[in-house]
N, CA, C and O atoms as CSV, one atom per row, in Angstrom:
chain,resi,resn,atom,element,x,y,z
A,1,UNK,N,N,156.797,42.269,63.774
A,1,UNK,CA,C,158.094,42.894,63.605
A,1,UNK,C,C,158.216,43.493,62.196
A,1,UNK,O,O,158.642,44.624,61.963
A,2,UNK,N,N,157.816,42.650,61.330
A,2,UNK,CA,C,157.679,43.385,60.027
A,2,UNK,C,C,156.813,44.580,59.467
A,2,UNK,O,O,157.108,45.327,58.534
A,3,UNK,N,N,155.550,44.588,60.339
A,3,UNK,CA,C,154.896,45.780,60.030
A,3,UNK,C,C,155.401,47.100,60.460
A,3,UNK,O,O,155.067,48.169,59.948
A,4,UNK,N,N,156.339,46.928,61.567
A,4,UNK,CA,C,156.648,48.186,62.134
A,4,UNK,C,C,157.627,48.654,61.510
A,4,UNK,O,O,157.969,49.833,61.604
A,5,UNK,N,N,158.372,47.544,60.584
A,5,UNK,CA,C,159.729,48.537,59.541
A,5,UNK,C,C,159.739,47.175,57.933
A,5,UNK,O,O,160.360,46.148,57.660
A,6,UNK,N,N,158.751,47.943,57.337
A,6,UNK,CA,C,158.805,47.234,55.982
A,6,UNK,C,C,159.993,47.155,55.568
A,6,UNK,O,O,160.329,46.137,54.962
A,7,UNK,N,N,160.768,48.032,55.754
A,7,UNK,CA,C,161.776,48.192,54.902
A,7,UNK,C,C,163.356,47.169,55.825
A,7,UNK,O,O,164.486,47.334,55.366
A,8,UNK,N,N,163.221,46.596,56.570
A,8,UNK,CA,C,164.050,46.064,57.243
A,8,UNK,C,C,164.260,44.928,56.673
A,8,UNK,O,O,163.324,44.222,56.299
A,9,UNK,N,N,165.502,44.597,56.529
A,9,UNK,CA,C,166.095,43.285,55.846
A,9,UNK,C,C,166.287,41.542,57.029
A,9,UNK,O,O,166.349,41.569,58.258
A,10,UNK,N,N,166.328,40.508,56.329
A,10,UNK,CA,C,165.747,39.935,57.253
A,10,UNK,C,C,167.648,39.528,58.702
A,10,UNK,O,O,167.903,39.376,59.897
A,11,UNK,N,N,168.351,39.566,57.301
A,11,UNK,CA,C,169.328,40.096,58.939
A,11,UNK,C,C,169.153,40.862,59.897
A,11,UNK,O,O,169.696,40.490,60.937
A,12,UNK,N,N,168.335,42.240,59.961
A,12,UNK,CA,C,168.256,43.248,61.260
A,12,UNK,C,C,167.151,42.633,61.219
A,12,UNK,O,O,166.874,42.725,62.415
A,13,UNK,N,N,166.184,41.999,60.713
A,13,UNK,CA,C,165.689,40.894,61.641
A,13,UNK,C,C,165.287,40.086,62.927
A,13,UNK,O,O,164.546,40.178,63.905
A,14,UNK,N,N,166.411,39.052,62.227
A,14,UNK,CA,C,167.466,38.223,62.940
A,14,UNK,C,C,168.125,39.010,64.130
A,14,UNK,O,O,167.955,38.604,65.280
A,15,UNK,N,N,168.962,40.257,63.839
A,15,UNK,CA,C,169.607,40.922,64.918
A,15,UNK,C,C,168.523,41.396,65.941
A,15,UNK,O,O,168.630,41.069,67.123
A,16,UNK,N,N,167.724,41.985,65.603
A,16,UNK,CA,C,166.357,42.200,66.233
A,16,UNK,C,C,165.848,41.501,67.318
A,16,UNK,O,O,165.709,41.935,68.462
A,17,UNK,N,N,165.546,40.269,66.852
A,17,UNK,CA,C,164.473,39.395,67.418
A,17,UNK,C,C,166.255,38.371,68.404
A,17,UNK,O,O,166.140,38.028,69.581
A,18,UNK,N,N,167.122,38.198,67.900
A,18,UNK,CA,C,168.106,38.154,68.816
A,18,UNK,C,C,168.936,38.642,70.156
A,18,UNK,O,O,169.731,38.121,70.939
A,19,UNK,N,N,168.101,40.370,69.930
A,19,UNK,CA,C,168.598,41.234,71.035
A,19,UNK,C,C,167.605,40.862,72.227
A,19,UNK,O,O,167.880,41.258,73.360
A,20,UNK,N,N,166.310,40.012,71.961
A,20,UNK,CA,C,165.873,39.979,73.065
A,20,UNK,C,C,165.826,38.649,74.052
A,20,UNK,O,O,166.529,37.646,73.929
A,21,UNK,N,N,164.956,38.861,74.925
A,21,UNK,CA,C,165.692,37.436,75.692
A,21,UNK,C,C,165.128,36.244,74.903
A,21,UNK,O,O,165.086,35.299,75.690
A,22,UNK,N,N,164.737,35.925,73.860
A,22,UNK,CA,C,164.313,34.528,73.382
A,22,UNK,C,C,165.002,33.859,73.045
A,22,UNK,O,O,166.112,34.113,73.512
A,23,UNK,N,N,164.986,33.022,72.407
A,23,UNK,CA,C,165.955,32.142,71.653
A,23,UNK,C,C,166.482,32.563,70.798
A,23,UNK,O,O,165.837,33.188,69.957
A,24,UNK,N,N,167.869,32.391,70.668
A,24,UNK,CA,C,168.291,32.845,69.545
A,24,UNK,C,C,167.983,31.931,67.831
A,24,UNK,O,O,168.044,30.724,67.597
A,25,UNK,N,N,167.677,33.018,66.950
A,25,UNK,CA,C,167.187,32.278,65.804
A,25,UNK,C,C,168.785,32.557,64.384
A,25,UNK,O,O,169.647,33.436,64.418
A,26,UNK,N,N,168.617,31.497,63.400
A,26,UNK,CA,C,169.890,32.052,62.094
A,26,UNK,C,C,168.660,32.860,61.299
A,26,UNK,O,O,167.450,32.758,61.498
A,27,UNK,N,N,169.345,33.669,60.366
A,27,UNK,CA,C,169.230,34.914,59.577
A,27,UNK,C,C,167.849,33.854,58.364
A,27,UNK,O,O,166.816,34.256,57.829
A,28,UNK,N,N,168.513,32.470,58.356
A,28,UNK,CA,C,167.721,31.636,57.558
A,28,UNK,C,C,166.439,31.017,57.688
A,28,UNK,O,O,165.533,30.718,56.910
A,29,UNK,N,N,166.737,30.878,59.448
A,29,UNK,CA,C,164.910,30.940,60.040
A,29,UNK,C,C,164.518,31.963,59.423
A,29,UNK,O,O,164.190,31.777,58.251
A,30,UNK,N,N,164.449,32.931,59.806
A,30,UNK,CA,C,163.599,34.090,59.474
A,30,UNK,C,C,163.504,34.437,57.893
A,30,UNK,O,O,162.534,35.132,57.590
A,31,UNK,N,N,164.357,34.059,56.862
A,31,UNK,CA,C,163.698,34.165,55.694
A,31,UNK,C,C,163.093,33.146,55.572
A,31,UNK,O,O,162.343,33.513,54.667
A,32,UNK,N,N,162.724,31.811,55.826
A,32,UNK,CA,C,162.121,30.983,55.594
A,32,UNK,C,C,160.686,30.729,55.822
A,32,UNK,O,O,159.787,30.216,55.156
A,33,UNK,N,N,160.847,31.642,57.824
A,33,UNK,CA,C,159.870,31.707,58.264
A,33,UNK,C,C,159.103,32.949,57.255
A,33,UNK,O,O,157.935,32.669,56.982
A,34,UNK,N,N,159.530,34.051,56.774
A,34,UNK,CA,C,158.761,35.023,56.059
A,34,UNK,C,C,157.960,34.499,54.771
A,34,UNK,O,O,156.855,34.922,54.432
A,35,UNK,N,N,158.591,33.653,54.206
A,35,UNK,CA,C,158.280,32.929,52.836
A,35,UNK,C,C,157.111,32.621,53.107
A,35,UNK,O,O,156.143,33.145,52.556
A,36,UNK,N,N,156.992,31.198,54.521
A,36,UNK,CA,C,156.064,30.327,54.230
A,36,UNK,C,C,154.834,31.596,55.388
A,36,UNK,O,O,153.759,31.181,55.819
A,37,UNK,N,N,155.109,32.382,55.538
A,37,UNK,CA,C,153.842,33.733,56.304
A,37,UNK,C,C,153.097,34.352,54.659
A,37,UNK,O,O,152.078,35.036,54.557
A,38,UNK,N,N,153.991,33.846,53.516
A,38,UNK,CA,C,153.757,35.250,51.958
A,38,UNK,C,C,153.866,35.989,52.038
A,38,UNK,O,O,153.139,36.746,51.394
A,39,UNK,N,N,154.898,36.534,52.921
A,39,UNK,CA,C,155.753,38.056,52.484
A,39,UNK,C,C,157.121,37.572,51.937
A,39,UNK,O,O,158.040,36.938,52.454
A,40,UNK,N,N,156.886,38.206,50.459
A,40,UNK,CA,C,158.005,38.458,49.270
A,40,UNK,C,C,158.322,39.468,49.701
A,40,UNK,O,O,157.601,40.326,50.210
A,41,UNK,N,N,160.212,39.476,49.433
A,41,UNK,CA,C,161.152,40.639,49.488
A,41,UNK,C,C,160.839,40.627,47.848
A,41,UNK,O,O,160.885,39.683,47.059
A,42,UNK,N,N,160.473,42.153,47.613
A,42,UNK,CA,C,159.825,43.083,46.567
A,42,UNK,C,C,160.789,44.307,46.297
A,42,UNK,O,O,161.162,44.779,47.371
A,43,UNK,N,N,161.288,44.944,45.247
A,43,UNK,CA,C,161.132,45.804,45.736
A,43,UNK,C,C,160.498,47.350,45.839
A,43,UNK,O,O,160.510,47.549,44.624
A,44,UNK,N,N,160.151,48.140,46.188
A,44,UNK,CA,C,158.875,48.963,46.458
A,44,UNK,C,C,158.049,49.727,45.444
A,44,UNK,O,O,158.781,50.617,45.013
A,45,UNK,N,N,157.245,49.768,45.053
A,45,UNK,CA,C,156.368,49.862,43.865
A,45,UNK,C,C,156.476,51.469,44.097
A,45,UNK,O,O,156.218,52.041,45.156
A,46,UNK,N,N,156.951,52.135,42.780
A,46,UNK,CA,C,157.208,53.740,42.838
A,46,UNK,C,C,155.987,54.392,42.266
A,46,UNK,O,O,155.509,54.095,41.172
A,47,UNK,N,N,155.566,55.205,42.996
A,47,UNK,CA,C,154.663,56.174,43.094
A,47,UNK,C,C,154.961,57.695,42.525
A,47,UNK,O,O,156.075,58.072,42.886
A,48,UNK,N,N,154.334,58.551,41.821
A,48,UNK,CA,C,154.251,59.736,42.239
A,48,UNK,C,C,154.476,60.216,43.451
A,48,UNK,O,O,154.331,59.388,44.350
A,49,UNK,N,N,154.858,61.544,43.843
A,49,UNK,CA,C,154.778,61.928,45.079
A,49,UNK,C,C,154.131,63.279,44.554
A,49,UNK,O,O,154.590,64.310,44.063
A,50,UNK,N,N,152.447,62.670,44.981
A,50,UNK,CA,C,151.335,63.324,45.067
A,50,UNK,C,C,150.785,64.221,46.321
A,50,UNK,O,O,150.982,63.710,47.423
A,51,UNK,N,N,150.125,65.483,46.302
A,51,UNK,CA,C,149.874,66.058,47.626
A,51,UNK,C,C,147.939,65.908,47.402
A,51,UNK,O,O,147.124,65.739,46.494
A,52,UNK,N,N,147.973,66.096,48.827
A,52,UNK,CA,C,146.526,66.492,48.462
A,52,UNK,C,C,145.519,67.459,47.197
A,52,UNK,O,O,144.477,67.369,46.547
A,53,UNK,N,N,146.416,68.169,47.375
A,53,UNK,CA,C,146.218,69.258,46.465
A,53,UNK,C,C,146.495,68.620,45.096
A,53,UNK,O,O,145.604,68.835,44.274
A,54,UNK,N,N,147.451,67.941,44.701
A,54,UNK,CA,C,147.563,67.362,43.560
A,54,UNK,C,C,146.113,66.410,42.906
A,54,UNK,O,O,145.567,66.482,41.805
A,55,UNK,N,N,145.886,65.753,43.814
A,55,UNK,CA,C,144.927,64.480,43.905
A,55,UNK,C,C,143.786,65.504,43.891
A,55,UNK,O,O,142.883,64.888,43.326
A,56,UNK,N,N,143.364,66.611,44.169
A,56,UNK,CA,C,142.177,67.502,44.087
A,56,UNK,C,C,142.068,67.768,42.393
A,56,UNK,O,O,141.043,67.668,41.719
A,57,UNK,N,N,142.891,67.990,42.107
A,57,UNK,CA,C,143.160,68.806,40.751
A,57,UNK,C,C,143.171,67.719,40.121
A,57,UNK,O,O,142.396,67.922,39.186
A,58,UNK,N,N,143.552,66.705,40.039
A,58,UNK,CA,C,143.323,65.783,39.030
A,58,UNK,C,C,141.775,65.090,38.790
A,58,UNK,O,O,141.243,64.716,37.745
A,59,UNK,N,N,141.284,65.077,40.185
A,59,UNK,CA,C,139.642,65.100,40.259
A,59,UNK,C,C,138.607,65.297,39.786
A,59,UNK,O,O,137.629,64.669,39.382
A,60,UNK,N,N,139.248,67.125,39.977
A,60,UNK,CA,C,138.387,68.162,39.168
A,60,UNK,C,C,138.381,68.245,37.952
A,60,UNK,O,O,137.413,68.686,37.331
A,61,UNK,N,N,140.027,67.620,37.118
A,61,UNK,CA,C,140.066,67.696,35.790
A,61,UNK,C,C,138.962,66.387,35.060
A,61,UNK,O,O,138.231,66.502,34.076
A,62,UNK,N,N,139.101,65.587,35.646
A,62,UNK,CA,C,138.479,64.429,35.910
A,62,UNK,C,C,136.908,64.202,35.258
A,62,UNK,O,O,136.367,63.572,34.349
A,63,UNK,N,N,136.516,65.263,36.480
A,63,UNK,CA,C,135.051,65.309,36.502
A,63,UNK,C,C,134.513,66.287,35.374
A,63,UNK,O,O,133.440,66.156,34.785
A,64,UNK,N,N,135.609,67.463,35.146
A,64,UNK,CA,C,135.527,68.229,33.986
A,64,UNK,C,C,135.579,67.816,32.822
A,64,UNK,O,O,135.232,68.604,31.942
A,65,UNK,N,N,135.986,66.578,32.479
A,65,UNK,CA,C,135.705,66.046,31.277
A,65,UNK,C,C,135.227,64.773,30.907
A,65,UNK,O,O,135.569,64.160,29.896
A,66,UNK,N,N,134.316,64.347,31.879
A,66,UNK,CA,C,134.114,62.861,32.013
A,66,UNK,C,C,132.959,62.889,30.730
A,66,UNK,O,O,132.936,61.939,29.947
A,67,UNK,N,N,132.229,63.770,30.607
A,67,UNK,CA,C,130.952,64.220,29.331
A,67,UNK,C,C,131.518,64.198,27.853
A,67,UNK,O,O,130.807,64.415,26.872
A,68,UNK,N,N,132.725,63.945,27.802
A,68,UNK,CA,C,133.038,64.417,26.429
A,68,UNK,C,C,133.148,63.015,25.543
A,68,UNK,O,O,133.652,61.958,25.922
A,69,UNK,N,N,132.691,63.228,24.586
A,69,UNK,CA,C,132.524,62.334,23.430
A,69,UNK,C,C,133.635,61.855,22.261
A,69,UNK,O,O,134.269,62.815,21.822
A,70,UNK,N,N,133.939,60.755,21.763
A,70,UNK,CA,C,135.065,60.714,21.706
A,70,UNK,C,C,135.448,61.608,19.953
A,70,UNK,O,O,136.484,61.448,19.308
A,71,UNK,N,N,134.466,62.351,19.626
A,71,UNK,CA,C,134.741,63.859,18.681
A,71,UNK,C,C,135.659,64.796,19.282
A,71,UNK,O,O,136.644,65.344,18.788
A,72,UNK,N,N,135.012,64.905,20.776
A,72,UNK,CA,C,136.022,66.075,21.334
A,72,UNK,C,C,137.276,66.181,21.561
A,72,UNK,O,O,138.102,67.064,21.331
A,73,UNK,N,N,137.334,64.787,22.223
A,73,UNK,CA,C,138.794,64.049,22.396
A,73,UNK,C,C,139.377,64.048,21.171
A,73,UNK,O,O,140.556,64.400,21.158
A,74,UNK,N,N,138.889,63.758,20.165
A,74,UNK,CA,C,140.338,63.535,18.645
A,74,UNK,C,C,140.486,64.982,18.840
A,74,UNK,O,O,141.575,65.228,18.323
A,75,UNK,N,N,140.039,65.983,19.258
A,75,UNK,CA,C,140.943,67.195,18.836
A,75,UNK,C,C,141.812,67.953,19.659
A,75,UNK,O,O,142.258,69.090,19.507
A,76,UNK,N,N,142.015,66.885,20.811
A,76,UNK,CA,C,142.941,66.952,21.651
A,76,UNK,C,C,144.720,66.706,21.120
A,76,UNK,O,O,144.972,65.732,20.411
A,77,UNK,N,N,145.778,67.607,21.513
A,77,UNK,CA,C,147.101,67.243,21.029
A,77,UNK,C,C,147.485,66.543,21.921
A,77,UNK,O,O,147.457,67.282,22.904
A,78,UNK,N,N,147.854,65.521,22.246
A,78,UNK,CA,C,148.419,64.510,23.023
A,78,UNK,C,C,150.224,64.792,22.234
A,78,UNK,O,O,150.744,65.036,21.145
A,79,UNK,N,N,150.621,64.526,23.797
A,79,UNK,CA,C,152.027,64.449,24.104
A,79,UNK,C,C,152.676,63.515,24.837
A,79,UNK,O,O,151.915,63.093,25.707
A,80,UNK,N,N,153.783,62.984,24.878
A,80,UNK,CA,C,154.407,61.841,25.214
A,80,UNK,C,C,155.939,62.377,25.361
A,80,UNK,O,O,156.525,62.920,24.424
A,81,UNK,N,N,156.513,62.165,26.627
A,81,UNK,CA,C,157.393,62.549,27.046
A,81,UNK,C,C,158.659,61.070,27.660
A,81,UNK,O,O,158.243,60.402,28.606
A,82,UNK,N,N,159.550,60.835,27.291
A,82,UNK,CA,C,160.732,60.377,28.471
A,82,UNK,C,C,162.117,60.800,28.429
A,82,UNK,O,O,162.835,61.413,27.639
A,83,UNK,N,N,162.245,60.199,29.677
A,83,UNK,CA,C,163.478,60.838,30.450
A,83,UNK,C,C,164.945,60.239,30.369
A,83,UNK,O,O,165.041,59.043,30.645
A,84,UNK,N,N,165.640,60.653,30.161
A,84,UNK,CA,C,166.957,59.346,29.663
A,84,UNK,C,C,168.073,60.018,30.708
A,84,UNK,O,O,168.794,60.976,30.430
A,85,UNK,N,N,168.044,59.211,32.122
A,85,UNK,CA,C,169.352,59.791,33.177
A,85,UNK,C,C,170.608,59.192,33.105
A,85,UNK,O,O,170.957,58.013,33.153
A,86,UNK,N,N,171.346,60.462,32.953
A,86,UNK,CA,C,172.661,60.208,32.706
A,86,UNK,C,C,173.209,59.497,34.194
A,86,UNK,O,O,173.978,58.540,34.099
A,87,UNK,N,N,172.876,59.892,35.306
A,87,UNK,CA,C,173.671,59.348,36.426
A,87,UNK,C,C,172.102,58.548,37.049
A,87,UNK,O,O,171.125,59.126,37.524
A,88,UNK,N,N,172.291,57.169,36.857
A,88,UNK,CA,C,170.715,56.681,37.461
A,88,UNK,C,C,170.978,55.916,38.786
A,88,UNK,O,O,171.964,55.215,39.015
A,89,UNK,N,N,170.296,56.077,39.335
A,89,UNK,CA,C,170.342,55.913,41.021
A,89,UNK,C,C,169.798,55.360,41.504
A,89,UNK,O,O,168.841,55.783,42.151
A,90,UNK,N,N,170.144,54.100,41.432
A,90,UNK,CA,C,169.503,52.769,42.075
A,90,UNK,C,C,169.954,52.431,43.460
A,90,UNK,O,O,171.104,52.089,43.734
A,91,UNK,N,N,168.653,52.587,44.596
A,91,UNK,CA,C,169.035,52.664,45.783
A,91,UNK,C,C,168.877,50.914,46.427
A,91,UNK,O,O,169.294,50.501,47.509
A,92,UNK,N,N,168.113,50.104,45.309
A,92,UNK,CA,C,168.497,48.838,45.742
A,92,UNK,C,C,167.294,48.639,47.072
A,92,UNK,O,O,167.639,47.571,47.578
A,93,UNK,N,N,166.252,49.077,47.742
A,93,UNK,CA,C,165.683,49.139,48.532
A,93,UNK,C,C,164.798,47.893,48.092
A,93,UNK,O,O,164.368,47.723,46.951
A,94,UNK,N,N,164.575,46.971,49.275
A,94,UNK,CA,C,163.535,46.038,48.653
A,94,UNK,C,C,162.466,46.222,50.696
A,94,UNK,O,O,162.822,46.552,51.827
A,95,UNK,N,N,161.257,45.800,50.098
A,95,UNK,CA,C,160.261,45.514,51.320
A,95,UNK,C,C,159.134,44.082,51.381
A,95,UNK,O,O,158.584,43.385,50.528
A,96,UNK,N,N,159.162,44.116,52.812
A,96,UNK,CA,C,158.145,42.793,52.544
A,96,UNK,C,C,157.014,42.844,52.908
A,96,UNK,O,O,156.673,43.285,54.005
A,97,UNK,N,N,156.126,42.327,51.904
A,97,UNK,CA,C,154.532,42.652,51.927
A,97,UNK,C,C,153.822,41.622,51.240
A,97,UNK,O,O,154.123,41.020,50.209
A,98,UNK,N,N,152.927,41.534,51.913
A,98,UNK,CA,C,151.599,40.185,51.568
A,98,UNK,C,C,151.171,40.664,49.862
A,98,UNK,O,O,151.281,41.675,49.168
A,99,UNK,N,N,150.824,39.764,49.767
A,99,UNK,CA,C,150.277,39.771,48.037
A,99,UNK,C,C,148.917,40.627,48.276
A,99,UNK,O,O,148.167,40.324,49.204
A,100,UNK,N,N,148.560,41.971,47.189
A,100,UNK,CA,C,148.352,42.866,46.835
A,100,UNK,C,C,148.128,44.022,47.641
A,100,UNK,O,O,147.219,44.842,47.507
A,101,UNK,N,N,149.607,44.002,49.015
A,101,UNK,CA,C,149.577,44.918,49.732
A,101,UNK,C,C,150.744,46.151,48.779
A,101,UNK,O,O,150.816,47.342,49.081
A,102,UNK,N,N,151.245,45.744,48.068
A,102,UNK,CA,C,152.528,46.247,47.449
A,102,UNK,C,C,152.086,48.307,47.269
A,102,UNK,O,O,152.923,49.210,47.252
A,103,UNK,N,N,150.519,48.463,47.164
A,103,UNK,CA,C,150.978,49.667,46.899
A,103,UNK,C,C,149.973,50.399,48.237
A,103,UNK,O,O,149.135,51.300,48.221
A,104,UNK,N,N,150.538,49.504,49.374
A,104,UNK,CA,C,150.282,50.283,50.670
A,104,UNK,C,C,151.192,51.409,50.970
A,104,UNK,O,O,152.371,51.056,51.026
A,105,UNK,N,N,150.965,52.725,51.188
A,105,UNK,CA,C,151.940,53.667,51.675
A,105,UNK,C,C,153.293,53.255,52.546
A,105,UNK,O,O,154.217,54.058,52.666
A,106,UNK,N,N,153.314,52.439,52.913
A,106,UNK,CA,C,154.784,52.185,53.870
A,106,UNK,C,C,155.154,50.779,53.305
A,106,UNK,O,O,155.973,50.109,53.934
A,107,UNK,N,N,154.427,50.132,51.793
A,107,UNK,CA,C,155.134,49.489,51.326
A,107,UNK,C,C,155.828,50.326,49.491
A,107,UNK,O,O,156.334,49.830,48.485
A,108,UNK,N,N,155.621,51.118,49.723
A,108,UNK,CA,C,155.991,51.898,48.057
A,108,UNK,C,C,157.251,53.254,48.665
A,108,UNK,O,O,157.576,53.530,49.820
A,109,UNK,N,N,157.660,53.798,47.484
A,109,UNK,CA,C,159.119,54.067,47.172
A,109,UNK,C,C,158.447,55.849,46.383
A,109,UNK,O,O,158.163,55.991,45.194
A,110,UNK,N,N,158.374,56.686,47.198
A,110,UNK,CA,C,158.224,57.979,46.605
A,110,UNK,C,C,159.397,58.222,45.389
A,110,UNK,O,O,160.573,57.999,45.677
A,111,UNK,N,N,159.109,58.590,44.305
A,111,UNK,CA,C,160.347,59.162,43.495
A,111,UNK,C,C,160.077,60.869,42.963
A,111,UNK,O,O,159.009,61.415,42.686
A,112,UNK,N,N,161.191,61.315,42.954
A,112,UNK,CA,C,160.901,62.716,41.924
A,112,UNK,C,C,161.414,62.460,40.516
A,112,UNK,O,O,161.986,61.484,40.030
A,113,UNK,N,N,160.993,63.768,39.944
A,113,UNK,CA,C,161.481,63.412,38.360
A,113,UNK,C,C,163.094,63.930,37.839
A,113,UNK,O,O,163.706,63.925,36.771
A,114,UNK,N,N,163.409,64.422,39.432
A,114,UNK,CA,C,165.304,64.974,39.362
A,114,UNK,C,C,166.175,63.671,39.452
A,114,UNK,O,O,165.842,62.796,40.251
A,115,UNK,N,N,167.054,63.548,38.819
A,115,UNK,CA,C,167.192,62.153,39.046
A,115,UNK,C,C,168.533,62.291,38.802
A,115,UNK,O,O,168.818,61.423,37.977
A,116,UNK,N,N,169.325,62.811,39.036
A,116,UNK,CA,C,170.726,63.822,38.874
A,116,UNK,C,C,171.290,64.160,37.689
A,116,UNK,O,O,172.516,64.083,37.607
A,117,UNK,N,N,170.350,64.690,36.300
A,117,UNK,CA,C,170.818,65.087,35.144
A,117,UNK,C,C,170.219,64.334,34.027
A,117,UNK,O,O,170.023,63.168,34.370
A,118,UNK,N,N,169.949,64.516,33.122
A,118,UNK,CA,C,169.668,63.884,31.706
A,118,UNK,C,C,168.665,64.686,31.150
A,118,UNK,O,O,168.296,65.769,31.605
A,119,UNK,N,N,168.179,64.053,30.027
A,119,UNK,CA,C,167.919,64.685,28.470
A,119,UNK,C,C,166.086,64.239,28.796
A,119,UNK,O,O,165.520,63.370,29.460
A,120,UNK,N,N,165.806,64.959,28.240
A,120,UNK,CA,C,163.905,64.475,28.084
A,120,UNK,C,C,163.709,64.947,26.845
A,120,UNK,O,O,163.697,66.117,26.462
A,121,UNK,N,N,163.522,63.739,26.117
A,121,UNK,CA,C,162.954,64.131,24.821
A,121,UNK,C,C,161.049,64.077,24.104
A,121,UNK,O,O,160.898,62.939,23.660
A,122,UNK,N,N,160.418,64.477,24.008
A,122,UNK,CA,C,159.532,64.810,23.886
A,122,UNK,C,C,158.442,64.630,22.118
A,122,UNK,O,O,159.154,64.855,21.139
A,123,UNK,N,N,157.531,64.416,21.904
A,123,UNK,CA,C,156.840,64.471,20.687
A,123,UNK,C,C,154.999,64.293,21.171
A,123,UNK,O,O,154.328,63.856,22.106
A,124,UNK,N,N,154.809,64.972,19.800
A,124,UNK,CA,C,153.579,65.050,20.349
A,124,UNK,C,C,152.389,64.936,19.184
A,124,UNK,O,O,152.733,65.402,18.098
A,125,UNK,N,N,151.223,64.460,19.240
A,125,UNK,CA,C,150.530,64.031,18.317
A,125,UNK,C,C,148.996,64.865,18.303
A,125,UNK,O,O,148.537,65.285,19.366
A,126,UNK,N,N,148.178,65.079,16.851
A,126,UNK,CA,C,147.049,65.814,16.957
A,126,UNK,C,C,146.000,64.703,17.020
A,126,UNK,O,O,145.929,63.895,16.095
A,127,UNK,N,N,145.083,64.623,18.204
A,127,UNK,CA,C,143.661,63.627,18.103
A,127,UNK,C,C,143.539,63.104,16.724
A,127,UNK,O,O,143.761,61.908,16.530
A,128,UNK,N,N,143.170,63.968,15.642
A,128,UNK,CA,C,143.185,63.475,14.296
A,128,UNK,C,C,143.793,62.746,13.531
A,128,UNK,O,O,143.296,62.002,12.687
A,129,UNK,N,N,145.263,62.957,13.846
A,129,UNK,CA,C,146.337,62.052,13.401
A,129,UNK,C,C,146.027,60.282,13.796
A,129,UNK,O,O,146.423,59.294,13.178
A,130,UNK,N,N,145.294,60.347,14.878
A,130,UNK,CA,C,145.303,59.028,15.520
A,130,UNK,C,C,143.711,58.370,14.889
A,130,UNK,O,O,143.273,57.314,15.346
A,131,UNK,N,N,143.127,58.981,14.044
A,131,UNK,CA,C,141.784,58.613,14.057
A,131,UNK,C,C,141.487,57.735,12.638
A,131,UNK,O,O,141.478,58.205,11.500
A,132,UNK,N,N,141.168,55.862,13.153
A,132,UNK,CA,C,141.115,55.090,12.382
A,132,UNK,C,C,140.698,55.417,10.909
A,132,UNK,O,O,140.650,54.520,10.067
């Protein structure tokens, strides 16, 4: 029952497994029973929302610089970016999943970087600057 809707709380559950002809179970069986199975209510480990195409390109960048020595790299400008949302939007979503299933696709939480308004402030550093 749980694999087919991670995201189901253990009351619809309960309502669930109540609509059919079995026995009827409390809302407390079933968290109890989930506990002692090791599925933790989590809640969903946020991801990028990556495309194929994304995951290609990061590959290629990947493989394009896997040769470089760490001379080349200090003369790289590294940048560092965050985001400070004025209206933040906590949807409160939790799922249940076996220990180190958490970043299975239908146990994780797609996010974008719109997040209904705020400030991104930004700085950025030269390879050299950083070099012991």
């Amino acid at each position: 029952m749980v694999k087919q809707n991670w995201y189901q709380t253990a009351a619809q559950m309960t309502a669930q497994y109540n609509a059919g002809p079995s026995t009827r179970v409390l809302e407390h069986t079933v968290q109890r029973t989930l506990l002692d199975m090791g599925l933790c209510s989590r809640r969903p480990t946020r991801v990028p929302l990556l495309t194929k195409r994304h995951r290609q390109l990061c590959l290629q960048w990947a493989r394009e610089y896997r040769e470089w020595i760490m001379d080349e790299w200090r003369t790289v400008a590294w940048l560092d970016e965050s985001r400070f949302l004025i209206y933040h939007i906590d949807g409160r979503v939790r799922v249940h999943h076996l220990p180190g299933e958490q970043l299975l696709p239908s146990c994780t939480a797609g996010h974008t970087q719109a997040g209904g308004g705020g400030i991104m402030l930004g700085g950025s550093s030269h390879g050299r600057l950083w070099d012991p």
